[in-house]
Every structure is written in structure tokens, then in C-alpha cells.
LOROLUM-122694 format. One line per 2 residues: for each residue x, y, z of N, C-alpha, C. Coordinates in steps of 0.05 Angstrom, whole numbers. Layout:
% residues N
X,Y,Z,X,Y,Z,X,Y,Z  ...
% end
This chain:
% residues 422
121,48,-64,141,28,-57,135,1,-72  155,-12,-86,147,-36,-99,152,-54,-75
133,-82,-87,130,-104,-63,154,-107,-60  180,-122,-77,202,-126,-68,213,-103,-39
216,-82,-39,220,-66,-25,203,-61,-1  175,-68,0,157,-74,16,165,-95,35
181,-113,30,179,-143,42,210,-149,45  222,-139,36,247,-114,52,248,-110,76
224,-85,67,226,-66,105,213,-84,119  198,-108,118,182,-132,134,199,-141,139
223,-153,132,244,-172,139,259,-158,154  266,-135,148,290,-114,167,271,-114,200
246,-107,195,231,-106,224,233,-136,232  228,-141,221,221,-171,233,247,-183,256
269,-176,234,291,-191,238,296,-164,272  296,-142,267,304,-129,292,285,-129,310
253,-139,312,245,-145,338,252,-176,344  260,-185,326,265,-218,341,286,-217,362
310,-199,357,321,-189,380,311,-189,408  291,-171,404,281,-156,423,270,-187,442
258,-209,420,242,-223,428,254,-250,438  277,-248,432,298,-274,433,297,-265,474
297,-250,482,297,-243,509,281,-240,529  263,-242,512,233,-230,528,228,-238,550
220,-222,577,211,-250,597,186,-257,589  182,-283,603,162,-304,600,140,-280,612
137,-264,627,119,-253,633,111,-236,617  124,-216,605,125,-197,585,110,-213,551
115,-227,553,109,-250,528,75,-261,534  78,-270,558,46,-282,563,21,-251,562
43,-227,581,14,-215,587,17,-196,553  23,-202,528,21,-195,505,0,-213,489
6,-238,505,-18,-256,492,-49,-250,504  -35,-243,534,-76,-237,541,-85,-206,538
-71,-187,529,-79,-173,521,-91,-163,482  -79,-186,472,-90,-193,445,-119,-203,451
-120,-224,471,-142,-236,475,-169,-217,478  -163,-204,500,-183,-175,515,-189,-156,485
-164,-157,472,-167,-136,446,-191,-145,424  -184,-173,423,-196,-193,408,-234,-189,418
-233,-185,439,-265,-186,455,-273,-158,451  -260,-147,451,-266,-122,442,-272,-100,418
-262,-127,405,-271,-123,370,-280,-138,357  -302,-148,377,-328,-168,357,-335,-168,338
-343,-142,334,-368,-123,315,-351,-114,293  -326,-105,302,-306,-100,276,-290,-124,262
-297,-149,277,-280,-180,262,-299,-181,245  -325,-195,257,-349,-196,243,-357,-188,216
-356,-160,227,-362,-136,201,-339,-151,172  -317,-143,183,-297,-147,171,-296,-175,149
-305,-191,169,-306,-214,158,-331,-221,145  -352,-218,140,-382,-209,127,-370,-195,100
-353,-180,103,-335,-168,75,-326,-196,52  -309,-216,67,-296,-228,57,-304,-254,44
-330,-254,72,-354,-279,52,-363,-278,34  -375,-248,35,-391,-234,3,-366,-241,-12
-345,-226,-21,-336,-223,-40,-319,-256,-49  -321,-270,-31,-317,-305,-34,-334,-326,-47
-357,-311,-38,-387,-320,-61,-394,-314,-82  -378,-285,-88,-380,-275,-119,-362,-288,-134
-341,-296,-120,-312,-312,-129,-323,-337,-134  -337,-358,-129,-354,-382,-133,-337,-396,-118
-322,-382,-89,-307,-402,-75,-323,-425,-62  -314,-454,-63,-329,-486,-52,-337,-486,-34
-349,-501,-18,-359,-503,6,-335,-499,24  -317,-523,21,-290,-524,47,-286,-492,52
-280,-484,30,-252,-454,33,-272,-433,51  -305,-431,42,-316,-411,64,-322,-434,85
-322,-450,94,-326,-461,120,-293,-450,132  -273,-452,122,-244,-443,132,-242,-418,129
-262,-399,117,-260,-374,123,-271,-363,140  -302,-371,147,-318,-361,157,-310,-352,188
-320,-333,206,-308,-324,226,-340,-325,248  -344,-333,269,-363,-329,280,-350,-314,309
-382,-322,331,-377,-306,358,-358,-326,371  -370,-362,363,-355,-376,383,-327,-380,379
-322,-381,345,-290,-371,334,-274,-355,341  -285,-331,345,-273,-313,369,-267,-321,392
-287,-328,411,-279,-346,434,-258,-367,431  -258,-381,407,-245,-396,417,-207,-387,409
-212,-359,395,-184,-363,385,-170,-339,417  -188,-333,422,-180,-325,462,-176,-343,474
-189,-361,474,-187,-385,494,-160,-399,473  -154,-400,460,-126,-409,446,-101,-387,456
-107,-358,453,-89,-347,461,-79,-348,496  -111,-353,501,-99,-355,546,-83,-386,546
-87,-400,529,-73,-435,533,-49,-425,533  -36,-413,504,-13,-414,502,8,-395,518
-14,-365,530,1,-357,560,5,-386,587  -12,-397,587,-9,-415,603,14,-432,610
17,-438,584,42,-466,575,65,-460,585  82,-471,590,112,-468,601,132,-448,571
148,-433,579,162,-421,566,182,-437,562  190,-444,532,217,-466,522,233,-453,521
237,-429,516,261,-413,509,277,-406,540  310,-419,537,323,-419,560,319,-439,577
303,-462,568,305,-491,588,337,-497,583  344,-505,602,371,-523,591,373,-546,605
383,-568,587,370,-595,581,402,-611,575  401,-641,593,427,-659,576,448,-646,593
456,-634,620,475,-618,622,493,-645,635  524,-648,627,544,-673,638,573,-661,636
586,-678,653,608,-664,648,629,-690,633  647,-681,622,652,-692,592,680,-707,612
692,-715,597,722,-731,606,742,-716,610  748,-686,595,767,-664,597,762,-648,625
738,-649,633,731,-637,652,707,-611,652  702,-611,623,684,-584,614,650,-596,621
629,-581,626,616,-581,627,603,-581,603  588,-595,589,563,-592,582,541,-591,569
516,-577,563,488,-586,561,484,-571,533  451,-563,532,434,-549,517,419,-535,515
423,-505,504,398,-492,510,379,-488,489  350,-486,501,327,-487,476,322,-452,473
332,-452,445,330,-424,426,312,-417,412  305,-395,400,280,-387,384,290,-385,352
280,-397,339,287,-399,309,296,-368,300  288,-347,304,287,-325,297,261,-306,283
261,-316,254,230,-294,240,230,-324,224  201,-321,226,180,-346,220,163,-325,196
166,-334,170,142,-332,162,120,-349,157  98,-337,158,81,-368,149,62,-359,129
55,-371,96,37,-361,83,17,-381,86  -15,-366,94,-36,-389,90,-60,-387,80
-81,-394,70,-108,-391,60,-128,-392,75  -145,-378,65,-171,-374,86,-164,-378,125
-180,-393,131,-173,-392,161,-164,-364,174  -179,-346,183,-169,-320,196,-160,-329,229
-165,-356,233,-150,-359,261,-128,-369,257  -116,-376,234,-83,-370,238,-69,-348,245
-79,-338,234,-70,-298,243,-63,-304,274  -82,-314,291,-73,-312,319,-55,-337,332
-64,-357,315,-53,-386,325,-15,-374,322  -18,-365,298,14,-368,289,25,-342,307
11,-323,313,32,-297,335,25,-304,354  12,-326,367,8,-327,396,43,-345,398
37,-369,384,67,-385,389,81,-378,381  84,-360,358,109,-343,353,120,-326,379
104,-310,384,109,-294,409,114,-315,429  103,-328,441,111,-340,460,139,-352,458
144,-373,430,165,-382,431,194,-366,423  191,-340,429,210,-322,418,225,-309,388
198,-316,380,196,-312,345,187,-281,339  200,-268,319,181,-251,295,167,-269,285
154,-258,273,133,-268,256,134,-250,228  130,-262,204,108,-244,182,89,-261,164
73,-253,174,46,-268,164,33,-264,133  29,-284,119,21,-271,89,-8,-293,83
-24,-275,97,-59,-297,98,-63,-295,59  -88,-311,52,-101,-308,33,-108,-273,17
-111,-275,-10,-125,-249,-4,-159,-243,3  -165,-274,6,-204,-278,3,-205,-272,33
-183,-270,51,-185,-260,87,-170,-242,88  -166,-223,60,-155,-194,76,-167,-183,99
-195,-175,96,-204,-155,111,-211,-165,136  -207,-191,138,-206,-214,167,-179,-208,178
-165,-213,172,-136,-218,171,-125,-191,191  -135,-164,173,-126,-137,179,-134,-137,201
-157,-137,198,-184,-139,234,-157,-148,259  -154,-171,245,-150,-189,268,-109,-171,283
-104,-173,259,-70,-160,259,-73,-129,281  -94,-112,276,-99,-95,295,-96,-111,325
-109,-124,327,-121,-142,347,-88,-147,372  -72,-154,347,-45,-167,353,-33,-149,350
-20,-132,343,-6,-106,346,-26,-93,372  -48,-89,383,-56,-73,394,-43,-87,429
-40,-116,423,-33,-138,448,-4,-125,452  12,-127,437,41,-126,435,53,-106,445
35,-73,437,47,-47,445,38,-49,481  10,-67,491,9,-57,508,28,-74,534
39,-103,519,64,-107,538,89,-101,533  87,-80,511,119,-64,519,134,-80,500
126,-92,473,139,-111,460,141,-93,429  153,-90,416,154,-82,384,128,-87,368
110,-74,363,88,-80,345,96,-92,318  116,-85,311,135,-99,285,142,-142,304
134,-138,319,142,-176,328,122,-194,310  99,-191,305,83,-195,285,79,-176,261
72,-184,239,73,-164,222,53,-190,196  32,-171,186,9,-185,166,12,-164,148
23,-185,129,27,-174,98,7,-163,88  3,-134,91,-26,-113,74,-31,-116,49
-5,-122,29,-12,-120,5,-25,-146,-7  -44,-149,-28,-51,-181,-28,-38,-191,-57
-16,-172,-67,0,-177,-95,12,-205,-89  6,-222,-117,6,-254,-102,50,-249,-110
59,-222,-114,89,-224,-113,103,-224,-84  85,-214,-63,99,-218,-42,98,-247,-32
91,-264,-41,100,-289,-37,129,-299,-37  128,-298,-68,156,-299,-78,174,-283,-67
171,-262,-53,193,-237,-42,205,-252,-17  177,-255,8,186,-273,28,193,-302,30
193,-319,9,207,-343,16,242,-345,-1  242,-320,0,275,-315,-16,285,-293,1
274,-290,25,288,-262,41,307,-273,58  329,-293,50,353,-303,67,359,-289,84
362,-259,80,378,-247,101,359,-247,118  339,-234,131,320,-238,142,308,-257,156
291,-280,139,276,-299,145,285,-317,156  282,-338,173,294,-358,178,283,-385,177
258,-393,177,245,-408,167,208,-401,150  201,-420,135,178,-415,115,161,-434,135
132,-426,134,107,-449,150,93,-447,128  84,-460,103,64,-457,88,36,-475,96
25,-455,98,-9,-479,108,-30,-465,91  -38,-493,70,-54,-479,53,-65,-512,33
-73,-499,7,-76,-526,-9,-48,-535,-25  -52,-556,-40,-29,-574,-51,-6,-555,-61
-29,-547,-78,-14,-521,-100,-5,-505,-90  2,-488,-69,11,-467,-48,38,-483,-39
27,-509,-22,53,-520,-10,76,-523,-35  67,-542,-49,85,-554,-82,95,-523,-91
84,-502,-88,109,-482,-97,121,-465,-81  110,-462,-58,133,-451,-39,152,-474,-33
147,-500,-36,171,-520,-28,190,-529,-53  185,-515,-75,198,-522,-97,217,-481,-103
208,-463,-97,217,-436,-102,234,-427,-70  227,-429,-52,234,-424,-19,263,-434,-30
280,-407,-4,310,-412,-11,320,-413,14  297,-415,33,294,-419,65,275,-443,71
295,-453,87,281,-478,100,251,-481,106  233,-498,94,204,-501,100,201,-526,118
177,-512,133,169,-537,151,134,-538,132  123,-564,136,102,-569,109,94,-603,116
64,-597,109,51,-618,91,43,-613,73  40,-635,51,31,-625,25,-7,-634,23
-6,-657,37,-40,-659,37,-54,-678,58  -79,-685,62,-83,-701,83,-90,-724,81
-85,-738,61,-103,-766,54,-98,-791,83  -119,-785,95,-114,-793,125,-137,-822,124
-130,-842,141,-146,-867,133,-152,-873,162  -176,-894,160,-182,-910,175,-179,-934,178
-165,-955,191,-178,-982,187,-189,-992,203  -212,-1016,199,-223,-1030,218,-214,-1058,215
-196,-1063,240,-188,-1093,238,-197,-1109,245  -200,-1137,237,-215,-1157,247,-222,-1171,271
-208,-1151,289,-210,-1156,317,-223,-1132,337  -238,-1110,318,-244,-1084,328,-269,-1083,335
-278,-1068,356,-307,-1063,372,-323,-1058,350  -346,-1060,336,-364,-1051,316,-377,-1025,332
-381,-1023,341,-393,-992,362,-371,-970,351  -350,-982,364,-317,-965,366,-309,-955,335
-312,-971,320,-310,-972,292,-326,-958,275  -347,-963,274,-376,-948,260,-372,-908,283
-366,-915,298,-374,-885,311,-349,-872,296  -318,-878,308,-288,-871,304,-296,-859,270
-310,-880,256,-305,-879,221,-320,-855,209  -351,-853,225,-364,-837,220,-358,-810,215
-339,-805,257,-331,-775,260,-304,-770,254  -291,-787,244,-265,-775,224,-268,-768,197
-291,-777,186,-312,-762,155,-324,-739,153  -337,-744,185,-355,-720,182,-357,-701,196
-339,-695,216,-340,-672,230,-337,-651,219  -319,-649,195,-310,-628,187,-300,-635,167
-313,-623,137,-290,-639,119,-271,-629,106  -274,-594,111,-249,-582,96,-224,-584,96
-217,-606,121,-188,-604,142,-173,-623,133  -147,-625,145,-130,-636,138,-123,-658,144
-144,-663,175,-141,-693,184,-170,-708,178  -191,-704,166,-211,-714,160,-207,-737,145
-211,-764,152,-211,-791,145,-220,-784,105  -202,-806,88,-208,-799,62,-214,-824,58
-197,-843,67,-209,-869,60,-210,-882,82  -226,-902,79,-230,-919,98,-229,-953,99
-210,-963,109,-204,-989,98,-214,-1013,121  -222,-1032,107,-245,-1051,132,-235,-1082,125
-218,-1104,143,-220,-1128,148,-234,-1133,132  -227,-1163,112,-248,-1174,97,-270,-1189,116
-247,-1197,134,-274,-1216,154,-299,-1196,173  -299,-1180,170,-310,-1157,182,-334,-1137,160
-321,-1143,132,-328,-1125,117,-369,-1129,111  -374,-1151,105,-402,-1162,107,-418,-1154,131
-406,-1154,152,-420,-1132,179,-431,-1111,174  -400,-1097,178,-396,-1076,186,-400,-1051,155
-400,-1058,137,-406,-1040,116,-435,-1033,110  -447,-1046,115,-479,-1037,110,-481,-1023,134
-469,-1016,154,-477,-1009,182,-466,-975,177  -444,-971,172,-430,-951,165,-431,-938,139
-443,-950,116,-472,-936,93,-489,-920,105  -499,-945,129,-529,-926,137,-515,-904,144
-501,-897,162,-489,-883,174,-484,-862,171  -465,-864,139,-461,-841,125,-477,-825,102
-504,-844,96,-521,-836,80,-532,-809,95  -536,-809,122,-552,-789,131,-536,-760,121
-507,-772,120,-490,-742,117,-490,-729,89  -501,-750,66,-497,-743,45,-472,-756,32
-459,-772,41,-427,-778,46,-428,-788,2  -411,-782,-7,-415,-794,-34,-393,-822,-37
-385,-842,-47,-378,-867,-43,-365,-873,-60  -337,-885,-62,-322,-884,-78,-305,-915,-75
-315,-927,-92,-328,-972,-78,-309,-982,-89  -286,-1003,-77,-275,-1020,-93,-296,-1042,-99
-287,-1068,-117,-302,-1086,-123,-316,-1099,-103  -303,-1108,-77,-320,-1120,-52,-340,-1095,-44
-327,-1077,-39,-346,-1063,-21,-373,-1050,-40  -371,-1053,-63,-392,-1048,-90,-413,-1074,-87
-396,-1093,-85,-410,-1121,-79,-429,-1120,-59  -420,-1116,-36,-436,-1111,-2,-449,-1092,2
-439,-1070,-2,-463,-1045,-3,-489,-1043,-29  -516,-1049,-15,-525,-1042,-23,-557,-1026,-28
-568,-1015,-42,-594,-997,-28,-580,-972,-19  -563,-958,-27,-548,-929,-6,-567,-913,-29
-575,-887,-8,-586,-869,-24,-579,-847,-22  -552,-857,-40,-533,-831,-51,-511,-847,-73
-489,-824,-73,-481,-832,-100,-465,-843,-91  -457,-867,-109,-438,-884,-111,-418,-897,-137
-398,-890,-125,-385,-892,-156,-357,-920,-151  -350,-927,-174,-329,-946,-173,-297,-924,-171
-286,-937,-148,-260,-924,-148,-236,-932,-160  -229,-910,-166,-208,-917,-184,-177,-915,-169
-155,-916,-187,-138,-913,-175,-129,-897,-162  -137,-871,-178,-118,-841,-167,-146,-837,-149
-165,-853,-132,-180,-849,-112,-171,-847,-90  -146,-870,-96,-130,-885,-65,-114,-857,-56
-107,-841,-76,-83,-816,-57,-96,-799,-60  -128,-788,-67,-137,-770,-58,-152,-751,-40
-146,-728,-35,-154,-709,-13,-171,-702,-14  -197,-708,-9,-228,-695,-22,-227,-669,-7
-223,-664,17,-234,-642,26,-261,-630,21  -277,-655,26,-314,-662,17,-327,-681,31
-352,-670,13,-369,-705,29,-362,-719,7  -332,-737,4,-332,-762,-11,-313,-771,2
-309,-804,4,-302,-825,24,-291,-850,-3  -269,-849,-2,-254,-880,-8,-262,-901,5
-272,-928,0,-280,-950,19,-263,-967,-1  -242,-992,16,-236,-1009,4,-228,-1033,28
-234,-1059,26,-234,-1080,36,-203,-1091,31  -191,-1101,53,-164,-1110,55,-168,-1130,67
-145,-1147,67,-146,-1178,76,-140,-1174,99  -128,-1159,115,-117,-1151,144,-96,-1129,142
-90,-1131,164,-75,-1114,178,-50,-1107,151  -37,-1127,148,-9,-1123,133,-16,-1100,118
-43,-1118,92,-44,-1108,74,-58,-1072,80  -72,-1071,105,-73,-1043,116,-53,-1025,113
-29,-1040,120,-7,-1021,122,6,-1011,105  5,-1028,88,22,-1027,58,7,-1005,42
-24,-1009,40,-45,-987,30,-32,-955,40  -30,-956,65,-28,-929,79,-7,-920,71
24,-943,76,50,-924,69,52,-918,39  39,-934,17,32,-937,-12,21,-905,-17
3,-903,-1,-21,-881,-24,-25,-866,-8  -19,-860,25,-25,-841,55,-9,-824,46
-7,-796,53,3,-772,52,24,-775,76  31,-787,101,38,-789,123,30,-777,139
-1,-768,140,-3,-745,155,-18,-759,178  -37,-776,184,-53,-778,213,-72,-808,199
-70,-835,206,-77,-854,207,-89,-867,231  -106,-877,228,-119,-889,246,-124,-928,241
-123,-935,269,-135,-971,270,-149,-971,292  -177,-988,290,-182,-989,309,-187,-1026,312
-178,-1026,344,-170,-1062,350,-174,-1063,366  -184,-1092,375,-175,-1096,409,-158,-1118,413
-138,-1117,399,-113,-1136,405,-94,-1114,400  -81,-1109,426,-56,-1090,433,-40,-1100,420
-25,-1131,417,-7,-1130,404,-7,-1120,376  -24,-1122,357,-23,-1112,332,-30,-1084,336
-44,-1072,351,-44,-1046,356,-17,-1041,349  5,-1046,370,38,-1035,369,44,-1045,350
41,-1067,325,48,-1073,311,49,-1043,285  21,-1045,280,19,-1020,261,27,-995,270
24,-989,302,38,-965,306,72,-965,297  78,-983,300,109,-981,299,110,-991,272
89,-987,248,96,-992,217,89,-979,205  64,-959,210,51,-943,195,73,-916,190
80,-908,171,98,-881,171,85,-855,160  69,-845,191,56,-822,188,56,-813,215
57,-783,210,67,-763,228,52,-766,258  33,-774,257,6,-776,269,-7,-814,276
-5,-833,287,-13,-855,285,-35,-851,313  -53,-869,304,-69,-862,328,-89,-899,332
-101,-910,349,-114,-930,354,-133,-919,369  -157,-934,366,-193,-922,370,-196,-895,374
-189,-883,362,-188,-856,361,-188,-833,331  -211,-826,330,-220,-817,309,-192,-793,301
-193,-791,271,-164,-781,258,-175,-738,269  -201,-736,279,-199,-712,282,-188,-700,299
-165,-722,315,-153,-708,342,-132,-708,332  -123,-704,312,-87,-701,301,-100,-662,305
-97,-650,319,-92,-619,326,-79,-609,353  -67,-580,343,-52,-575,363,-63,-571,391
-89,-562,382,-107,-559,417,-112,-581,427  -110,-609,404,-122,-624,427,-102,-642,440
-67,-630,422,-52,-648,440,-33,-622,463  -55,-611,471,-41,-584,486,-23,-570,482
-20,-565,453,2,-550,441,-15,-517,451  -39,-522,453,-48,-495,457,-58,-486,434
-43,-488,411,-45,-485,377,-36,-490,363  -34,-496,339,-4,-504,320,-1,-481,302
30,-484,298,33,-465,265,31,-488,241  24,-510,244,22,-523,226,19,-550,226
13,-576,213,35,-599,213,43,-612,197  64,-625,202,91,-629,189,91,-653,187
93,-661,156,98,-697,151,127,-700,148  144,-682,155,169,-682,144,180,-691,160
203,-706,163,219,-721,180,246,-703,199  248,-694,193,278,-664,207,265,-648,217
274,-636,241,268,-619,264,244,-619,269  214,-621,255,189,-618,264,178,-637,249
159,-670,278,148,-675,247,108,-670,266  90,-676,261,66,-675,272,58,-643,276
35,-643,294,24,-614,293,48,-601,313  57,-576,294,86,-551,306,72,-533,333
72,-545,347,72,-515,368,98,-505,382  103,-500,412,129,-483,410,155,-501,408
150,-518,414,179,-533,412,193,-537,384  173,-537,369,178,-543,349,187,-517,323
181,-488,342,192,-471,331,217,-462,346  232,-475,363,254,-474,368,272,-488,358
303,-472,368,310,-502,355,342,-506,389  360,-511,384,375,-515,417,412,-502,408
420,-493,419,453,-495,418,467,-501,452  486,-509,437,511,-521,457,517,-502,482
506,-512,506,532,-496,525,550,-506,536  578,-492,535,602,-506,552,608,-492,576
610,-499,601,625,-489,616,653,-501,625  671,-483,631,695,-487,647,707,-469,662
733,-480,671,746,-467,689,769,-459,688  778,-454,659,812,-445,656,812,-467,623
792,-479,626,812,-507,615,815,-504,585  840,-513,577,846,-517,545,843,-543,541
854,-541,515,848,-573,500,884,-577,493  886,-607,501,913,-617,496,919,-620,464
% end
């Protein structure tokens, strides 16, 4: 069977259990998610295994640090992508709220009901807990799904797709409601973001190059970011504790991600403090330094590398240990930096004057704004989405991390009682 024809019969399934799924009860739907979960615990030794496959052959590949930290699969990864699947049984079911209901001046009733998009595909890299993030809220929110992972997490990916088909048959749901692309021919890409009849929306979550061509070839609506150049500032009115900690753990928790602080921008009246404090800081991490003229000036004695930054520093995504530092006169010019050179994806200030707090919240234009609060909480678990399929710097129907609401979408209901229109 050629891929085109392969991704075909994916779309024809897809599209006829979404049916099935557009109806589902809320109960039928959840106890599919905790039986993925139980499935999931029960195939430790075969994720593992599986995934021990995909590291090897990722290290022969000379894949970077980030991509096997986003590949890698452990015991507590497991746990936690169960404990992701019991959240999102938990959560309230959106499909069939009805919302806005009034009655109009003719005499007709009415409101809105919240619908399920239909078949979601989503293509993504490494990360084998998308596999579950994306069919837990697919399922829940009354979605098909077809999933098209990396090929460096096939044998993760497969593991895990068992896992989720094995959930689905045992609540009585279409094993076709999810469906993980087997073949790793990089043409089924191209197959599914042109399957109109079928598909109904694209989730690409991956690197630049992935998003920039499924959002330039897709003949179906994409929901998308393209990268994370996520900032910090410290304003001249901000806690130095609050600031040095916030700056630290939006660098360094994790750097392969999408909300990991890239640059970091510091009050001139502040900057003589607080920059030698937050050197020390990040020297321990290895952090590498990327200095405008002031902050080259003030920092000094770091034992690590430091380099003069340049322009194309300000819009870049390291997804590393390397950190943009640049000194601003205040707040304004904070802002202007961010909407200038920010990706829109998750910004941070930290202050203790509320009013400029709301100031920059209501200027900064990114999906995500946040005050004393490190940029690593732009995620779907930690704003109780349970999980995300993604997030979205895009401004129409979805913008921040997508969980179920955001894969729905609403239509019109009218009621009446005889009545015409004059």
C-alpha cells in the first residue's frame, strides 16, 4: 500500500470513529482514559525496553542534548503521563455545555453548544508523552485523533499507541479513535496535512523547521507556535530574592522547552546589583552568556563563556545552556524589546508596583504574560488543563497552552414554537 493510500484509510477511520466520539458519554470517555492509564502501568518493561531502542539509535544519529532529554522515557515519566491521563478523566466534560442561552425579540430562543472539532491531527518530535497528552484530550474532548510522532520515537510511540488502543477497546470505544502513524516515511506528513476530506484541524509541535512547513504546505487549519524566545524582566522596583530565584529557574529547569527564559532583561537602575548576583548564579549551571555592552561592562570574573551579543541573539531560541542578558532603561523599553524580538509565546516581569505590573500585562503581546512567576509555568498541567495538545501564539480560536476547550469549537441553538420570520 503506498503512504498516500495509507493515510487515506487513517482519515476514513478517523473521520468514522469521530462519530462514534462526537457522542460519547462522559463516562464511557473517562473510564477509556483510566484504562490507558492501568495499561500504561502495565507496560513498564515494554515502554522502557522500547524506548532504550530509540536512545541507542538517537546517539548513533549524533542527536543534541535537548532532543534526547525530550525523548528520553523513564519510571517517573510513566507515572506521570497516568497521573496526566486520571487529571483529564477528572476535568469536566465540554462537549454539550450549553452556554449564552436568551430569548431574542421574535420570540425564539437562543444559546450555544460546545462541539468537538472532529479528527485532530497532530505531528510531533521526540517527546513520547505526547502520544498520551494528545489522545487523552482528544478523547475526552470528543476528537479522533491521528498522531504522526518523530521517527527517533517510533518504537516509543508504538509501545505507547498499544497502550491507547488497548484503553479504548476496553471502554467500548473504536480503537481507530486514536490512530499513530506506523510508517516513519517523512511523505506521510505531507499526505495528512492535505487530507481535507477527513482532517479537520493540524497541531504541529516540534522545532521551527517542522512548524514553518506544515504552516506554509497544510490545506487545513493549523493551530501552532513557531518558537519560544520567552524573556524575563527585572524591573526597578522588583524583590532581588524574587528576581535572581524567578531568572535562575526559567533558564534552568529545563532547557529543551518551549517556555525556558532566552533572554533576560534587567532595569538599568538595578543592573549593577543584581547582575553579578545572577552570574554567580548561573555559573554553577554552566549557563553560556550572551552580553550586551552594559551587561559586558558589569559582569565580571564569570567562569564560563561569554560572548558579545549580537543582533540575531535578541530572537533567538537556544534550547541550551545559553542566556541573552541585556540592560533596558525600564519598563517601556522592556516592552518594546519583547513585542520587537519575543516569539509571543510566555513573558515574564517581576515588580512590586501592581500598577506597572497591569501596565505590561495589558502591553506585552504574548500568549502567556505572567508577573513573579518563573516562565516555566506557561504548561498545560500547571494551568489544570490536565495536559495540552500544544501552545498557540496565534490569535483565532486557540491562543496559550490548547487543552479541551480549545479543541472544541460551539454552534448555534434555536428554539421555538411554531414561529416564522416576517
Amino acid at each position: 500500500m503506498s503512504v498516500a493510500d495509507y493515510m487515506q484509510q487513517l482519515g476514513a477511520q478517523a473521520k468514522a470513529a469521530s462519530k462514534v466520539l462526537a457522542t460519547a458519554p462522559t463516562r464511557t470517555k473517562n473510564n477509556a482514559l483510566l484504562a490507558m492509564a492501568q495499561a500504561l502501568d502495565s507496560a513498564r518493561t515494554t515502554l522502557l525496553e522500547a524506548n532504550a531502542k530509540d536512545l541507542k539509535a538517537a546517539q548513533a544519529n549524533g542527536l543534541d542534548a535537548a532532543m534526547l532529554d525530550r525523548l528520553r522515557v523513564t519510571d517517573a515519566g510513566i507515572d506521570a503521563m497516568m497521573l496526566g491521563l486520571r487529571q483529564v478523566a477528572q476535568l469536566a466534560d465540554p462537549i454539550g455545555e450549553i452556554s449564552d442561552m436568551n430569548y431574542r425579540p421574535s420570540g425564539i430562543q437562543l444559546g450555544k453548544m460546545r462541539v468537538p472539532l472532529g479528527v485532530v491531527g497532530i505531528i510531533y518530535e521526540s517527546r513520547p508523552n505526547v502520544t498520551v497528552d494528545a489522545a487523552s484530550l482528544c478523547i475526552k474532548s470528543g476528537n479522533a485523533a491521528i498522531l504522526r510522532g518523530g521517527s527517533e520515537a517510533s518504537h516509543s510511540n508504538q509501545a505507547i499507541a498499544a497502550c491507547v488502543s488497548e484503553g479504548l477497546i476496553a471502554a467500548g470505544l473504536p480503537a481507530t479513535s486514536v490512530q499513530v502513524v506506523a510508517t516513519t516515511d517523512r511523505a506521510a506528513v505531507g499526505e495528512l496535512i492535505t487530507l481535507t476530506e477527513f482532517v479537520d484541524v493540524i497541531v504541529p509541535r516540534g522545532g521551527k523547521s517542522l512548524i514553518t512547513r506544515v504552516s506554509a504546505d497544510a490545506r487545513i487549519p493549523v493551530i501552532k507556535h513557531l518558537d519560544g524566545n520567552c524573556h524575563v524582566y527585572i524591573d526597578d522596583e522588583a524583590d532581588a530574592t524574587k528576581a535572581i530565584n524567578i531568572a535562575i529557574n526559567a533558564k534552568t529547569r529545563r532547557y529543551g522547552v518551549c517556555n525556558a527564559m532566552e533572554t533576560l532583561l534587567v532595569a538599568q537602575s538595578r543592573a549593577q546589583e543584581l547582575l553579578p548576583q545572577l552570574a554567580q548564579g548561573l555559573q554553577e549551571f554552566g549557563i553560556e552568556l550572551r552580553l550586551c555592552e552594559q551587561s559586558m561592562a558589569i559582569i565580571s570574573g564569570y567562569q564560563g563563556v561569554t560572548l558579545a551579543a549580537t543582533e540575531a541573539d535578541w530572537s533567538q531560541e537556544y534550547l541550551a545552556p545559553i542566556l541573552a542578558i541585556k540592560v533596558v532603561s525600564g519598563m517601556d523599553q522592556a516592552i518594546d524589546h519583547i513585542n520587537d524580538y519575543g516569539s509571543h509565546h510566555t513573558d515574564a516581569m517581576v515588580s512590586e508596583n501592581f500598577s506597572k505590573a497591569r501596565a505590561f500585562m495589558a502591553a506585552v503581546d504574548s500568549s502567556s504574560v505572567m508577573i513573579n512567576a518563573s516562565t516555566a509555568f506557561a504548561d498545560g498541567f500547571e494551568y489544570g488543563l490536565g495536559a495540552e495538545i500544544g501552545i498557540s501564539t496565534d490569535k483565532i480560536h486557540a491562543r496559550g497552552p490548547v487543552g479541551l476547550e480549545g479543541l472544541t469549537s460551539q454552534k448555534y441553538l434555536v428554539f421555538g414554537d411554531g414561529h416564522i420570520r416576517d
